[in-house]
MARFISE-532759 format. One record per residue (C-alpha): residue in three letters; x, y, z. Coordinates in steps of 0.5 Angstrom, whole numbers, plus 500, padded with zeros to 3 digits. Example, Ala and Ser with C-alpha at 12.3 -4.5 7.8 and 13.67 -1.06 7.14 Angstrom:
MARFISE-532759
     r     X     Y     Z
   ALA   525   491   516
   SER   527   498   514
//
This chain:
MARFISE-532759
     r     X     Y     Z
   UNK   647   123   125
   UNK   645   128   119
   UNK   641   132   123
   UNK   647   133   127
   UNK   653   134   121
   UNK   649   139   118
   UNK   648   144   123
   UNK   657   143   125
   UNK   658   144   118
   UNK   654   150   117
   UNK   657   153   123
   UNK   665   151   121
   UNK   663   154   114
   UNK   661   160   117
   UNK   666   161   122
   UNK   671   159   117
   UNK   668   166   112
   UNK   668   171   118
   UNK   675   169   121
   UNK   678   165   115
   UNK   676   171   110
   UNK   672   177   112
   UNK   676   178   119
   UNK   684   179   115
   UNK   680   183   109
   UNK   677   188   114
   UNK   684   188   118
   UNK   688   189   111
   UNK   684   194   109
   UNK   683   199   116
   UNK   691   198   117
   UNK   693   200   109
   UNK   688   206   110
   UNK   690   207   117
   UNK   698   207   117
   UNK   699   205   109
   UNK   707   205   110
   UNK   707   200   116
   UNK   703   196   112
   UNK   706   195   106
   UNK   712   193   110
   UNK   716   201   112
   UNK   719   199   105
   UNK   726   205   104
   UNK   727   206   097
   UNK   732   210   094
   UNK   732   212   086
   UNK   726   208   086
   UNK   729   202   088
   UNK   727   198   095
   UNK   734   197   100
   UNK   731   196   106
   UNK   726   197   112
   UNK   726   202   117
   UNK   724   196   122
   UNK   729   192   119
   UNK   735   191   121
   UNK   741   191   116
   UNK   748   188   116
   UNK   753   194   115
   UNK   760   193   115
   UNK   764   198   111
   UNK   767   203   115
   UNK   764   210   112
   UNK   758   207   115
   UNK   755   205   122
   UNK   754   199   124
   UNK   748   196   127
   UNK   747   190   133
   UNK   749   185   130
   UNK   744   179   130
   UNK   744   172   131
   UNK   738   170   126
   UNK   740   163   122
   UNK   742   162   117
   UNK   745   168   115
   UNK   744   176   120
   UNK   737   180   120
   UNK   734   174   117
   UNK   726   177   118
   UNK   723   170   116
   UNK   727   167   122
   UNK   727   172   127
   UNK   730   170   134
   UNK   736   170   138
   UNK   742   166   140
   UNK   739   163   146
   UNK   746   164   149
   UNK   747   165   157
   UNK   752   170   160
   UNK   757   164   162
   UNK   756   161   155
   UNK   764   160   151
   UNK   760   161   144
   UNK   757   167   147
   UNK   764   170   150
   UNK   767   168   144
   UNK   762   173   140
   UNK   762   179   145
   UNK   770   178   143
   UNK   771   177   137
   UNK   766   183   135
   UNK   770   187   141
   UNK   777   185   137
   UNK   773   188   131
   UNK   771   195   133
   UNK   777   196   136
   UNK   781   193   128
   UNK   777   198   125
   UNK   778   204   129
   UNK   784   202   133
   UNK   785   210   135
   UNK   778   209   139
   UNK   779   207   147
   UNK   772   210   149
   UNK   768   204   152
   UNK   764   200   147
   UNK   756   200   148
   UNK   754   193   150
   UNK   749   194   143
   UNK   755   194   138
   UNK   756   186   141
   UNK   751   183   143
   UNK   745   181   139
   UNK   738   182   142
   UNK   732   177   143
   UNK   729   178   135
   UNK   736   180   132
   UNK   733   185   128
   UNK   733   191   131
   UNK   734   197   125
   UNK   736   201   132
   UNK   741   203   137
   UNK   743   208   142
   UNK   746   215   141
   UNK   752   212   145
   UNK   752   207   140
   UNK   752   212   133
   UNK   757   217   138
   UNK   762   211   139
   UNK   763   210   130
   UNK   763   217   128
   UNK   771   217   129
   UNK   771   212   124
   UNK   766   215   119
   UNK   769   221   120
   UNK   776   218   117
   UNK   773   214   112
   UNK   769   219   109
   UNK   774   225   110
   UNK   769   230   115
   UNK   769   232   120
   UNK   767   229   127
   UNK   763   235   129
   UNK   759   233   122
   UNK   758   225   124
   UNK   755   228   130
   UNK   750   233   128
   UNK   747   227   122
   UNK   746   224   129
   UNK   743   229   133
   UNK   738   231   127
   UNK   736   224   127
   UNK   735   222   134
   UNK   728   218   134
   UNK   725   221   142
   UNK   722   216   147
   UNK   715   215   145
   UNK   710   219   150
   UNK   717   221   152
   UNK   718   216   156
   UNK   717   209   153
   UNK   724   206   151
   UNK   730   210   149
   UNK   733   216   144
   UNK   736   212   138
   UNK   738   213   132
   UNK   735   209   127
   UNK   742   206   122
   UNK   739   205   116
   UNK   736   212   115
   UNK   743   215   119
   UNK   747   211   113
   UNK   743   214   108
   UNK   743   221   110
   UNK   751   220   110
   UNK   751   219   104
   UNK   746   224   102
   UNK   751   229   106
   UNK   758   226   104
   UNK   758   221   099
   UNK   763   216   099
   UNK   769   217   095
   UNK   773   210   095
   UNK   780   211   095
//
């Protein structure tokens, strides 16, 4: 028995330092020095201060910014530590409900827009993080930006095109614009003045 036990033991131990320990540091290590940004979490900082990830998605809701896909994480949106989406198939009520409601919401803060309504500003995606949308998404807000933040139109949309993000290798996914760096640099342009 012995004799069987000490080689188990030996392999368990050695296993649990190669995979346990070594493995992650040299990981953690390779990718803090490859790509330190990623690694530490994309943090944004503002003045010093942490107000998100670029790979985060956050829940704007005031007109003077734009808003991004609305996320389904529980218990509240853009939850990261529980990441997923509703579940909810095409002919769910709870799913039509919400598509409506957050329809019914667009329109209400922009009731001047009759354009069609980009299928990423109702729905939430299957991680409910999403820090992303279309351009047609951005372009569908800009009226309202515009009004609320007393420029131009033609301004929203030139913010929205210096920071449009191009298909990766030029062909994986779509342009977008991430909402998180298109809000602050709506701010850095024309910051909001309440009132």
């Amino acid at each position: 028995m012995t004799k069987q036990l000490r080689p188990a033991v030996t392999v368990f131990a050695a296993l649990t330092l190669i995979c346990g320990v070594l493995y992650p540091l040299a990981v953690t290590g390779i990718g803090s020095a490859a790509f330190p940004a990623q690694a530490a979490g994309s943090i944004v900082e503002v003045n010093g201060k942490a107000i998100g990830s670029s790979l985060i998605g956050q829940a704007f809701s005031s007109p003077q910014y734009f808003w991004g896909r609305p996320s389904a994480t529980a218990p509240m949106p853009n939850n990261a530590a529980g990441s997923g989406g509703a579940n909810q198939g095409p002919t769910n009520p709870a799913l039509i409900d919400a598509v409506k409601g957050r329809i019914e919401a667009l329109r209400a803060a922009d009731p001047a827009n009759t354009a069609a309504i980009p299928i990423e500003l109702v729905t939430a995606s299957a991680s409910g993080l999403d820090p992303e949308i279309s351009v047609a998404g951005a372009r569908y807000q800009a009226g309202r930006i515009a009004v609320a933040r007393k420029i131009s139109v033609e301004q929203v949309w030139s913010l929205i095109d210096a920071h449009q993000q191009r298909q990766w290798l030029g062909f994986f996914g779509e342009t977008r614009v991430n909402v998180l760096a298109l809000n602050l640099a709506l701010d850095r342009a024309k910051p909001y003045v309440k009132g």
